[in-house]
NUDODO-651603 format. One line per field, with one value per atom (N, C-alpha, C, O, CB): atom name; residue in three letters; x, y, z. Coordinates in steps of 0.05 Angstrom, whole numbers. Glycine has a CB too. Example, Ala and Ser with C-alpha at 12.3 -4.5 7.8 and 13.67 -1.06 7.14 Angstrom:
<sites>
atomo = N, CA, C, O, CB, N, CA, C, O, CB .
residuo = ALA, ALA, ALA, ALA, ALA, SER, SER, SER, SER, SER .
c1 = 264, 246, 264, 285, 226, 257, 273, 258, 268, 282 .
c2 = -114, -90, -66, -66, -89, -45, -21, 1, 23, -12 .
c3 = 156, 156, 156, 169, 181, 142, 143, 157, 161, 114 .
</sites>
This chain:
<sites>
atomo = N, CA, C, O, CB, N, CA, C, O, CB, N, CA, C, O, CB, N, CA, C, O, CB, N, CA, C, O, CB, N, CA, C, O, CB, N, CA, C, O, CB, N, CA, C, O, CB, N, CA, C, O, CB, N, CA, C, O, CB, N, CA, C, O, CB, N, CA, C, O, CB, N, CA, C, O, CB, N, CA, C, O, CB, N, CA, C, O, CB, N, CA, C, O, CB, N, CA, C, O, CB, N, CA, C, O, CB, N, CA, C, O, CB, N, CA, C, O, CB, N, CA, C, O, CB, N, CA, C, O, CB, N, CA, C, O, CB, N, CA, C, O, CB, N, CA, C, O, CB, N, CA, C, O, CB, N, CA, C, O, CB, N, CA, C, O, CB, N, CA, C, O, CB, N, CA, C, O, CB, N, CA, C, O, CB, N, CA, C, O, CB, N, CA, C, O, CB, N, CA, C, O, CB, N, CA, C, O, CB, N, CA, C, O, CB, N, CA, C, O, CB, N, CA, C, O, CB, N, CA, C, O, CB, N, CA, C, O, CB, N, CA, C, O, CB, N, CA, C, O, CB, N, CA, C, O, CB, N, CA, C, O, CB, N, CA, C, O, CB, N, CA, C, O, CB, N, CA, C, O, CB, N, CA, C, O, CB, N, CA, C, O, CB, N, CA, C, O, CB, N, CA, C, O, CB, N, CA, C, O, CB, N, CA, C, O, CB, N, CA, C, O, CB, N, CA, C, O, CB, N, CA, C, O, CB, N, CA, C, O, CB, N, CA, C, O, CB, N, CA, C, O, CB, N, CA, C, O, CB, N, CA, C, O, CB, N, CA, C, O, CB, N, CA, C, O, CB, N, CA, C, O, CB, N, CA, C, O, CB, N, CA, C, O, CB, N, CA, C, O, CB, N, CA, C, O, CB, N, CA, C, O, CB, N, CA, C, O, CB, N, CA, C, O, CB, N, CA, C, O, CB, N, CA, C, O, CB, N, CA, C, O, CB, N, CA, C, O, CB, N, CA, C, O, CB, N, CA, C, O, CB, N, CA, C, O, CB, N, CA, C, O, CB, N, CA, C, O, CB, N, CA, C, O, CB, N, CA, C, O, CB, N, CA, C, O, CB, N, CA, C, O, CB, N, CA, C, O, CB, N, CA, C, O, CB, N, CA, C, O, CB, N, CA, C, O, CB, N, CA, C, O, CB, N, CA, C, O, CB, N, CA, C, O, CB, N, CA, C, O, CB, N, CA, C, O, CB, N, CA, C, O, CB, N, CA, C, O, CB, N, CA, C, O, CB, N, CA, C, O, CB, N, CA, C, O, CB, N, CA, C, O, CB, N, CA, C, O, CB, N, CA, C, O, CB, N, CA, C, O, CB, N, CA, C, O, CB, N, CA, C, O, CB, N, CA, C, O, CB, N, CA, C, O, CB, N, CA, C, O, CB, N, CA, C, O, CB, N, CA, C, O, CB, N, CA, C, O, CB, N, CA, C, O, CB, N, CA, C, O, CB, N, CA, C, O, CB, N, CA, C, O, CB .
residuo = UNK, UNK, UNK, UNK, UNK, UNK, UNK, UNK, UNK, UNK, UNK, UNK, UNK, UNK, UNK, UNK, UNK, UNK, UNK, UNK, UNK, UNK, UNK, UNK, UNK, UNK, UNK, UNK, UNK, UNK, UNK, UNK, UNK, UNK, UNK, UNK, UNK, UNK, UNK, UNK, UNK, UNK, UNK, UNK, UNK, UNK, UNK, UNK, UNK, UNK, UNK, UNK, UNK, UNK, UNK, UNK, UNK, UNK, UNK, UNK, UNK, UNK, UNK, UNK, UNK, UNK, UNK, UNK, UNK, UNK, UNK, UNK, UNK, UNK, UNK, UNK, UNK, UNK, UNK, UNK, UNK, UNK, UNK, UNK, UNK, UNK, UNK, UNK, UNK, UNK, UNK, UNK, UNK, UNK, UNK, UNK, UNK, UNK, UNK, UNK, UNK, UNK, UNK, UNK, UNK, UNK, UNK, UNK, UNK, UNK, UNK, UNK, UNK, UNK, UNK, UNK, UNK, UNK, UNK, UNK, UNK, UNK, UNK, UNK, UNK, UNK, UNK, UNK, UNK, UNK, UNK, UNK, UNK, UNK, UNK, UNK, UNK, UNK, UNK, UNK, UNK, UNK, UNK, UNK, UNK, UNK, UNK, UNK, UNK, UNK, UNK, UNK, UNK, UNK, UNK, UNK, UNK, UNK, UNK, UNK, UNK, UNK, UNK, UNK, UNK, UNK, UNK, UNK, UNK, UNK, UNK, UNK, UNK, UNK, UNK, UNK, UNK, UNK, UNK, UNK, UNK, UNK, UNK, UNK, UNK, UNK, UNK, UNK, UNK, UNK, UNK, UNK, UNK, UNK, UNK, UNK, UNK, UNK, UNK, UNK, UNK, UNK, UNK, UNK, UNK, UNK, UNK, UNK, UNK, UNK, UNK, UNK, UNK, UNK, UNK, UNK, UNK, UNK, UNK, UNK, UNK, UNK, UNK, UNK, UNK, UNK, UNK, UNK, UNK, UNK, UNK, UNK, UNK, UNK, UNK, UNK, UNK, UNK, UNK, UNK, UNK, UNK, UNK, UNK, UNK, UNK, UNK, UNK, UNK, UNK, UNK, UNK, UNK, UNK, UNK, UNK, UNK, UNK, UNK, UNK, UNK, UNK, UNK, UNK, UNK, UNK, UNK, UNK, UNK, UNK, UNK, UNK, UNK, UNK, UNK, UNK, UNK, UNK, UNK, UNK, UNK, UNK, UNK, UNK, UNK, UNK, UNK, UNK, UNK, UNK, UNK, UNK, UNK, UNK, UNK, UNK, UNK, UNK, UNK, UNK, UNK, UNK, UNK, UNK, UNK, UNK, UNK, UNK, UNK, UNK, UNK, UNK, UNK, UNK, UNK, UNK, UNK, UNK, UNK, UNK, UNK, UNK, UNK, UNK, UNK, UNK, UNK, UNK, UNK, UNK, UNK, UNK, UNK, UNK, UNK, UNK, UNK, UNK, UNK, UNK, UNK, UNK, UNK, UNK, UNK, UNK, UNK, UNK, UNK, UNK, UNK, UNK, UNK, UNK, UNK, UNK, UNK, UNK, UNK, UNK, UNK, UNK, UNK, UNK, UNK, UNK, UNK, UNK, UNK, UNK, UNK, UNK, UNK, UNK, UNK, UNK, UNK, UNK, UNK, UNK, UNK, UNK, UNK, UNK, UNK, UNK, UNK, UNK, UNK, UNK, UNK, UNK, UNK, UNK, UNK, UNK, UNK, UNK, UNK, UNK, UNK, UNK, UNK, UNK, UNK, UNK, UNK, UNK, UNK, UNK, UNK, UNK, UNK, UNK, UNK, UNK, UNK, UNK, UNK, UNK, UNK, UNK, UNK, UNK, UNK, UNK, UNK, UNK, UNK, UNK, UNK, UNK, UNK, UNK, UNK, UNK, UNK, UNK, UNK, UNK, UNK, UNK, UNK, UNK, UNK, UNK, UNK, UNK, UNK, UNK, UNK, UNK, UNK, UNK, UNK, UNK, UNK, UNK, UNK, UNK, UNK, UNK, UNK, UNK, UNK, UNK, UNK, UNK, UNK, UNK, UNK, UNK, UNK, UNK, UNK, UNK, UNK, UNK, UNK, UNK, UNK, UNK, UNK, UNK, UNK, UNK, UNK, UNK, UNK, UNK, UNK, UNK, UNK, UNK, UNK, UNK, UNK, UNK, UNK, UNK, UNK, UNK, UNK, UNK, UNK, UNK, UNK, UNK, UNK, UNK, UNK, UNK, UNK, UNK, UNK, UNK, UNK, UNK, UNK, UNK, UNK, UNK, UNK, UNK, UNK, UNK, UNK, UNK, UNK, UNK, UNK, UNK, UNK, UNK, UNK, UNK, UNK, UNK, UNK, UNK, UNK, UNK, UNK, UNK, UNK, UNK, UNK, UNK, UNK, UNK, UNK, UNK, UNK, UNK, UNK, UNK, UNK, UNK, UNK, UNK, UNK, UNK, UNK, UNK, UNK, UNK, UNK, UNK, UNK, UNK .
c1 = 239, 244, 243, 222, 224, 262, 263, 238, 232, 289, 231, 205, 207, 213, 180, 202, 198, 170, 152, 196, 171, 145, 143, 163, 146, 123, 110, 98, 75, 101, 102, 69, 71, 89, 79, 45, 33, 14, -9, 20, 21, 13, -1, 13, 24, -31, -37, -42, -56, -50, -30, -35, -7, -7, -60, 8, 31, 45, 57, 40, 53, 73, 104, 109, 65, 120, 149, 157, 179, 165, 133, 143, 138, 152, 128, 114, 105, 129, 146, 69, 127, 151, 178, 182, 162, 198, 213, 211, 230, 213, 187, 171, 180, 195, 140, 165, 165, 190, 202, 146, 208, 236, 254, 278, 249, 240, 265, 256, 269, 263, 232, 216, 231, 242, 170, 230, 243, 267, 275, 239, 284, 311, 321, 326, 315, 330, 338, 368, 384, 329, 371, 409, 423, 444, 425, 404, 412, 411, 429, 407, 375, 371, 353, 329, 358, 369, 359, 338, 341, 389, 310, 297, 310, 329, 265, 299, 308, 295, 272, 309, 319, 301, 300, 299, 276, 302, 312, 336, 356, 320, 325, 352, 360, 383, 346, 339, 339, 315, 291, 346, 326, 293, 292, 309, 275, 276, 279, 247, 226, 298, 248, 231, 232, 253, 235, 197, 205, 169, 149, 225, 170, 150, 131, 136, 156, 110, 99, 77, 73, 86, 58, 42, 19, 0, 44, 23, -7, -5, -21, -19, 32, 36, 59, 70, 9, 71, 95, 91, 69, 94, 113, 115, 144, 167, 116, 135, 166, 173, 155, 160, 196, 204, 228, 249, 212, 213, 241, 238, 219, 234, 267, 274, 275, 289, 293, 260, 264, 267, 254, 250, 284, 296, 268, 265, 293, 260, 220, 200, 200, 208, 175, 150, 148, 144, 121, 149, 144, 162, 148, 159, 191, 204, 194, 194, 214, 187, 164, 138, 129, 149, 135, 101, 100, 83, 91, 135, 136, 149, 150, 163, 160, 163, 139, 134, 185, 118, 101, 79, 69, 94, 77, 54, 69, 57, 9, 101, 116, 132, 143, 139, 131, 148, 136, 134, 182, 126, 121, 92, 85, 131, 73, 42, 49, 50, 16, 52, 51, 72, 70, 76, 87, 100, 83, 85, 137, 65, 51, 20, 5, 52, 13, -7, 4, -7, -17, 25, 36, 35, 25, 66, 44, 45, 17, 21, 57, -7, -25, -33, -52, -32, -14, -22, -44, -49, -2, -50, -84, -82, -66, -111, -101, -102, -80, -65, -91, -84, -76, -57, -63, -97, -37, -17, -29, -46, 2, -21, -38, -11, 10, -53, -11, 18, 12, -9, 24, 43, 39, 67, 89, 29, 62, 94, 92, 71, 107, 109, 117, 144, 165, 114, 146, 172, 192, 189, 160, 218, 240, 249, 250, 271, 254, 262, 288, 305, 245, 297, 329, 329, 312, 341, 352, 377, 397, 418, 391, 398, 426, 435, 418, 426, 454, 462, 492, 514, 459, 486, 516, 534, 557, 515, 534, 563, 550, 542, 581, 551, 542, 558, 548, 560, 585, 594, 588, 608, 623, 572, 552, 537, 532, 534, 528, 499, 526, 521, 464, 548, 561, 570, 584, 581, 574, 576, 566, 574, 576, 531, 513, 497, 474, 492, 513, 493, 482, 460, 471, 494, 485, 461, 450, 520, 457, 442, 408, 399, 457, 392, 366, 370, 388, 333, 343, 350, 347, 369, 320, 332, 338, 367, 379, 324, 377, 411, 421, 433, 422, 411, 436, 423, 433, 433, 400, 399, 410, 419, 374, 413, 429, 463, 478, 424, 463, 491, 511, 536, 499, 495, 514, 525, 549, 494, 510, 521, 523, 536, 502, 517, 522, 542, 545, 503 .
c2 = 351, 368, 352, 342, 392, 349, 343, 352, 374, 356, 332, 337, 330, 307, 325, 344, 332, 316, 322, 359, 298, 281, 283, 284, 250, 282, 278, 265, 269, 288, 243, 219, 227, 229, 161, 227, 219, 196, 200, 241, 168, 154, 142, 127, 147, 150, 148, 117, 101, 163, 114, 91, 72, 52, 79, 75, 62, 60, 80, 64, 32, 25, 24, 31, -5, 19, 27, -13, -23, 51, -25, -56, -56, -69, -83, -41, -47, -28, -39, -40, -10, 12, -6, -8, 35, -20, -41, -54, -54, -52, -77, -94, -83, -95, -93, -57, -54, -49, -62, -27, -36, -27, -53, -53, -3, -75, -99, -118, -132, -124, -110, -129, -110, -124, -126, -83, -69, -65, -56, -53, -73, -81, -66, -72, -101, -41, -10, -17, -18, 27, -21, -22, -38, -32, -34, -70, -79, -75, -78, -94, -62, -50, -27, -27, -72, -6, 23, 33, 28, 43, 53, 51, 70, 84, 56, 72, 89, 116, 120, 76, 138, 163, 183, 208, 153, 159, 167, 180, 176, 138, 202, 217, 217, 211, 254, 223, 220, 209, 215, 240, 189, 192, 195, 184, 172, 210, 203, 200, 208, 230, 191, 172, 179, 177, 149, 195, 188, 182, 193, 219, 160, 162, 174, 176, 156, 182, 201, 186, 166, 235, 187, 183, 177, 163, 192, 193, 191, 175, 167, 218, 170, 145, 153, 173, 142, 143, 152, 184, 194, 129, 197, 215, 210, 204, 232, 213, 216, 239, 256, 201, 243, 262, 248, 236, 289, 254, 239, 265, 280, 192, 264, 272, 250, 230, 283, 260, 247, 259, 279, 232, 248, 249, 275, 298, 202, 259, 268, 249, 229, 262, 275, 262, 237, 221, 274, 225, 201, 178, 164, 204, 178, 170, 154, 130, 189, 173, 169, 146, 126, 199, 162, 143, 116, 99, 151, 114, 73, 64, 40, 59, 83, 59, 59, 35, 65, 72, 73, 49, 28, 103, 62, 23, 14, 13, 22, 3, -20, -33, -56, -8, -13, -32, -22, -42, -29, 5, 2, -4, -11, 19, -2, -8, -44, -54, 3, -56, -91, -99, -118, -106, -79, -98, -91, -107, -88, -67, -59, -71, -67, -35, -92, -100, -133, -146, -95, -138, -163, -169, -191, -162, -154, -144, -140, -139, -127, -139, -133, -113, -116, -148, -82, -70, -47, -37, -65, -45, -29, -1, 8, -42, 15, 44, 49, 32, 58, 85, 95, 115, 127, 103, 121, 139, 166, 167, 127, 192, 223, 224, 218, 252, 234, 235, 271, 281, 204, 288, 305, 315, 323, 320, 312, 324, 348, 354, 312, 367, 387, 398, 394, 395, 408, 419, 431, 451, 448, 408, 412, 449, 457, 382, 463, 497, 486, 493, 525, 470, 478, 452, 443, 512, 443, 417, 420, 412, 400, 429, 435, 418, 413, 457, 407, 393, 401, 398, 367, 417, 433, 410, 419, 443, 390, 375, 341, 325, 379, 337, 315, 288, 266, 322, 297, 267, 267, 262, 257, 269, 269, 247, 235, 292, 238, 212, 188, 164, 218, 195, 165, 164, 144, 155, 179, 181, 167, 145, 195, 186, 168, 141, 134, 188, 129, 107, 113, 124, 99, 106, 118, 89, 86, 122, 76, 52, 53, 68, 34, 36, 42, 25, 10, 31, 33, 24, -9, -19, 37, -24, -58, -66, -78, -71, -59, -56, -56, -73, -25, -34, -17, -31, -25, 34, -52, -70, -91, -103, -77, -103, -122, -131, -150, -119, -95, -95, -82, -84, -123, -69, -59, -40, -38, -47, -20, 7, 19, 6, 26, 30, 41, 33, 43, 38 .
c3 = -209, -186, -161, -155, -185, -147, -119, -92, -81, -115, -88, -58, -35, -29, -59, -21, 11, 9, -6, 39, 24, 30, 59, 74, 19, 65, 90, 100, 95, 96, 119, 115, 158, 175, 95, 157, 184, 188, 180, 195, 201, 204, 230, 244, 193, 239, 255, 268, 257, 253, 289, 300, 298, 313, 286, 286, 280, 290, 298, 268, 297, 324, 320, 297, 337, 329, 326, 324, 321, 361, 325, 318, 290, 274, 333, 283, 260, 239, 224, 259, 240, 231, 220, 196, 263, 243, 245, 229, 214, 261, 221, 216, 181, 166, 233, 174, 136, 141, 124, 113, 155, 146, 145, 137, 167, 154, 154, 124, 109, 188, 124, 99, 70, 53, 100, 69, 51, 45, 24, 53, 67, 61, 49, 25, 50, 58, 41, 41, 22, 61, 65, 59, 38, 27, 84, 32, 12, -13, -30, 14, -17, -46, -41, -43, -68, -34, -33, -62, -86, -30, -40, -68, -85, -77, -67, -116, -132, -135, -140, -152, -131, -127, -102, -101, -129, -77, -39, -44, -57, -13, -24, -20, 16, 24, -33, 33, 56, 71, 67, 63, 93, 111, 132, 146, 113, 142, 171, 186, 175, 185, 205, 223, 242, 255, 227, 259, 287, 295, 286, 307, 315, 336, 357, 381, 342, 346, 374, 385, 370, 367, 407, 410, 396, 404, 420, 369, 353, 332, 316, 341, 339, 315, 300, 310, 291, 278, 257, 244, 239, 229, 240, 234, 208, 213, 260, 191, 162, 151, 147, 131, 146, 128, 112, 118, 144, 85, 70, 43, 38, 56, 28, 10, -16, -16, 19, -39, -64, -83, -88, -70, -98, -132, -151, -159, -149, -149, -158, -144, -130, -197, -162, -144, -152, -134, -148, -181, -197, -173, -158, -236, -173, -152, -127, -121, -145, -116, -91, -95, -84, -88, -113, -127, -130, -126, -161, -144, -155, -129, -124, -190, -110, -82, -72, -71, -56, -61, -47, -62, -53, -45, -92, -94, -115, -136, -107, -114, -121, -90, -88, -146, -69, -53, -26, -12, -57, -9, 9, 13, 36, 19, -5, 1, 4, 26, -31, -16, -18, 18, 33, -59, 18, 46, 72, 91, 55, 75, 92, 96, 116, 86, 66, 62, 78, 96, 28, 64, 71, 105, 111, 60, 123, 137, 159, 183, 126, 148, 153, 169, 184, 156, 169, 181, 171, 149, 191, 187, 184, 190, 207, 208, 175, 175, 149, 139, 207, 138, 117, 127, 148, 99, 118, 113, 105, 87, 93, 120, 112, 100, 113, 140, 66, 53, 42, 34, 20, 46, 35, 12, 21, 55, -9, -20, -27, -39, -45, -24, -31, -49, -36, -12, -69, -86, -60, -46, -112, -61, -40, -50, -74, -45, -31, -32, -24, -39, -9, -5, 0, 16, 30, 18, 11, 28, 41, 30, 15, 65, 82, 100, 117, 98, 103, 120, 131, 120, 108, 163, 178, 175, 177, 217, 172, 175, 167, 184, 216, 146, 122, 142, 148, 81, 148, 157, 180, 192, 156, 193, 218, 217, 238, 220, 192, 189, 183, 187, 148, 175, 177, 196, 194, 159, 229, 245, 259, 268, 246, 265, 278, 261, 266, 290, 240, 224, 202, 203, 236, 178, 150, 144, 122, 123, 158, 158, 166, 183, 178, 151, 170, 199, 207, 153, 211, 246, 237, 240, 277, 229, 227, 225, 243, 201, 198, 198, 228, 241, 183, 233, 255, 289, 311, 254, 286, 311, 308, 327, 320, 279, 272, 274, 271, 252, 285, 291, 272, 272, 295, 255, 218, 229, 226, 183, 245, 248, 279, 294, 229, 284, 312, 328, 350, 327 .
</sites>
């Protein structure tokens, strides 16, 4: 069954953010299971919402690929993670994200997309 995940990460900076999304290298080898992510910055730190395949999905990127690059990385403090069984996926107009950048933001400073 398909889940939303949720992670709130307090303290987390938008270098460090940058930082795992360039080390993870999604555009080259996207994980297995992602359906969507999205990312934003507040004051109290990272905020995620991503869509996955299943919960299992989720589980082998988090300690096969995003814990070891976050450790690598040495950034400090824990991720508040919540998944929940996805109820519904809508998207008003799908070719909208190849619009604004079907790419993550490293890609798309690199110059891939935008």
């Amino acid at each position: 069954m398909a889940v939303a995940m949720f992670m709130h990460w307090p303290g987390m900076t938008s270098d460090q953010y940058d930082a795992v999304m360039a080390m993870l290298e999604l555009d080259a080898n996207p994980a297995a299971g992602s359906v969507l992510h999205l990312a934003t910055l507040t004051e109290e730190g990272l905020e995620v919402c991503d869509v996955w395949q299943t919960e299992m999905a989720f589980h082998g990127f988090l300690e096969q690929r995003l814990l070891p690059a976050v450790h690598e990385l040495e950034i400090e403090g824990e991720p508040e993670i919540r998944l929940i069984p996805l109820h519904n996926l809508y998207a008003a107009d799908p070719d909208m994200i190849d619009r604004i950048g079907a790419v993550s933001r490293p890609a798309a400073v690199a110059g891939w997309a935008l």
